[in-house]
N, C-alpha and C positions, 0 to 999 in steps of 0.2 A: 597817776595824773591827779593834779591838785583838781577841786572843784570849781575854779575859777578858769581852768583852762579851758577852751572851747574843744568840743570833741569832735575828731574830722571824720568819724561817724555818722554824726548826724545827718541828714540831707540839708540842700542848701533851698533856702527860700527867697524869690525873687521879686521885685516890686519896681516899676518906674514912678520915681518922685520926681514927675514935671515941673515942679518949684525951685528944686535944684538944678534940673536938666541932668537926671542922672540914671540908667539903671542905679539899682542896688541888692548887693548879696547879705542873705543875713544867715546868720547858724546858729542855733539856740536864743533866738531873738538877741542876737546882736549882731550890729552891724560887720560883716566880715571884709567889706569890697563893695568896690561902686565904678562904673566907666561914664564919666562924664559925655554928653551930648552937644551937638549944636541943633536944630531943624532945618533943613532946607527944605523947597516945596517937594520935590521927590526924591530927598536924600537927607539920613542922618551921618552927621559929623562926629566922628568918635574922637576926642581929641585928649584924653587922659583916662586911663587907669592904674585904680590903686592897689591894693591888699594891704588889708592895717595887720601891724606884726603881728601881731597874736593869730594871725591867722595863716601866715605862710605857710608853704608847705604842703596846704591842706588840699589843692587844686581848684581852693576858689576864681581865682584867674580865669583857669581856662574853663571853667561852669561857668561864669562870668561871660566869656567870652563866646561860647557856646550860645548862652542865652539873647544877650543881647544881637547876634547875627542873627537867631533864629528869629527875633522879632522884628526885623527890619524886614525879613524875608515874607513874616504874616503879615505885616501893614504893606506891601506892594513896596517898600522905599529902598534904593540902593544905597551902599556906603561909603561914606569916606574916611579912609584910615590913619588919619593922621595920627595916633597912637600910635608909637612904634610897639607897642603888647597887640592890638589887635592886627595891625600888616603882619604882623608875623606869626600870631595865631591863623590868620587866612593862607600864608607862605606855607604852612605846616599842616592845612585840612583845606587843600583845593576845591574842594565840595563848596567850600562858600567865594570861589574868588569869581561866580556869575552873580553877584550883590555889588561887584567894583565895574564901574564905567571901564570902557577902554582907555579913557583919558588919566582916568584915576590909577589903575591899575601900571602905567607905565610912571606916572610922579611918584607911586610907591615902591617901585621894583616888583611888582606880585605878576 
């Protein structure tokens, strides 16, 4: 492994940059992923995630994904999945599909 490669080793580190409206994953201080946001008064809008190439593979996605539900669940706020990476991270860990409204959960298929 070159030394510019990022090592999927390392643990992943997580931050919300509210200026972007975005989680973000980083791995050796750099940027690995990010799932964009919306706010609603008691609901965040997940509406895009990424994984930058150099980082696929590594399961940043679904630490990604993992993270940002967990923190919707800490702040009281349910979700909406308009991300088809996060509906189907929910589809695939029903543990988080009491974060999706009734309403929500039937426009997503979950």
């Amino acid at each position: 492994m070159s030394s510019s490669t990022p090592s999927s080793s390392s643990p992943l580190a997580f931050s919300d940059n509210e200026a972007l409206h975005r989680f973000e994953a980083h791995r050796d201080g750099q940027l690995a992923g990010y799932a964009e946001y919306n706010v609603h008064p008691d609901a965040l809008m997940f509406t895009h995630t990424e994984v930058l190439p150099a980082f696929e593979g590594q399961g940043v996605g679904s630490g990604l994904a993992r993270h940002v539900l967990g923190e919707a669940r800490a702040r009281g706020m349910s979700v909406i999945p308009v991300c088809q990476f996060i509906a189907g991270y929910i589809r695939k860990h029903p543990e988080y599909l009491d974060l999706v409204s009734p309403a929500s959960r039937r426009a997503f298929q979950l």
